[in-house]
C-alpha positions, 0 to 999 in steps of 0.5 A: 457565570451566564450570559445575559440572555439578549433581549428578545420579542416573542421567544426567549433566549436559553442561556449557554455557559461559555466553555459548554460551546466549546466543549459541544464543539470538541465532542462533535470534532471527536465523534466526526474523526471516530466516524472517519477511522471507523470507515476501516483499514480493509479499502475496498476489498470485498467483506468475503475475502478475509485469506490470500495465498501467494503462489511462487513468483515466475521468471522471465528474466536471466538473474537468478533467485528474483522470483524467490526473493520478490515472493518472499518479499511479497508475504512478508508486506502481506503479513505485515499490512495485516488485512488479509491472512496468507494461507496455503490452503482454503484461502479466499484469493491468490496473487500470481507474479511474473517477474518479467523485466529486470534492468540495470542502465547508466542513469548519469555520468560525471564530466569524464563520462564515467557513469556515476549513478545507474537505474535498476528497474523492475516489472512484475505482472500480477493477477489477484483472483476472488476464488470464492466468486471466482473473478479476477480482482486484478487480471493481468497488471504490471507493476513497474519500480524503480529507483537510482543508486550511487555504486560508490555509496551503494553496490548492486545487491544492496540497492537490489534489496530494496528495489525488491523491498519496494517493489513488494510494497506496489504489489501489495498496495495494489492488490489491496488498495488500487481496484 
């Protein structure tokens, strides 16, 4: 089941079975994807930073709890994504949050002029800090979320969790992805 090798002048033709193209073919694309993956899950977050501590989010803002809930909500993203562990002593860098706006506006109205959807906003400052060569990985950033609910599908507490869930998710992925 070989080719007939062409007929060549000076040289000669190795004969190639038809399915070992393909499979040389398959193996290459195995080894390019393996080598695309193996690039890693870190970003670009420096080989010496391997721990974060997460201090208790500050408030400037009148609702109450936000700050707990938006810290509690930020470790629990970090220990989801894995790639730093969250210490509380001889970590390698902190995060350090201001909630410093949280609004809730009418976002439309029904023909009536009766508001049918509303807009919850959050921002959030952070600071990310390499405390082993002790340089801001991120200075002082805002963070901005937001998102539009219906009160007559949602209410404002649950459409708050997850603004708040979301809003974990930037922070995170900023720190550990955007710089």
């Amino acid at each position: 089941m070989y080719l007939k090798p062409p007929e060549v002048k000076g040289g000669s033709v190795i004969p190639v079975h038809r399915n070992t193209r393909r499979i040389l073919l398959c193996l290459l694309a195995v080894i390019a994807a393996g080598m695309s993956c193996s690039y890693g899950f870190r970003g670009s977050l420096p080989e010496h930073i391997q721990s974060v501590k997460i201090l208790n989010f500050r408030s400037r803002v009148t609702q109450y709890g936000l700050e707990q809930d938006i810290t509690s909500r930020v470790v629990e993203m970090m220990v989801r994504d894995g790639r730093l562990a969250v210490a509380v002593e001889n970590q390698d860098s902190e995060i350090e949050g201001t909630v410093t706006q949280y609004n809730k506006t009418p976002y439309s109205y029904t023909s009536a002029e009766v508001v049918e959807e509303y807009k919850l906003e959050i921002r959030v400052e952070i600071s990310f800090t390499d405390l082993l060569q002790e340089r801001d990985i991120i200075g002082t950033e805002s963070v901005t979320t937001w998102l539009v609910y219906d009160p007559d599908t949602e209410s404002e507490i649950e459409a708050r969790d997850r603004l708040l869930e979301e809003s974990a998710e930037d922070i995170v992925r900023r720190c550990l992805s955007g710089w």
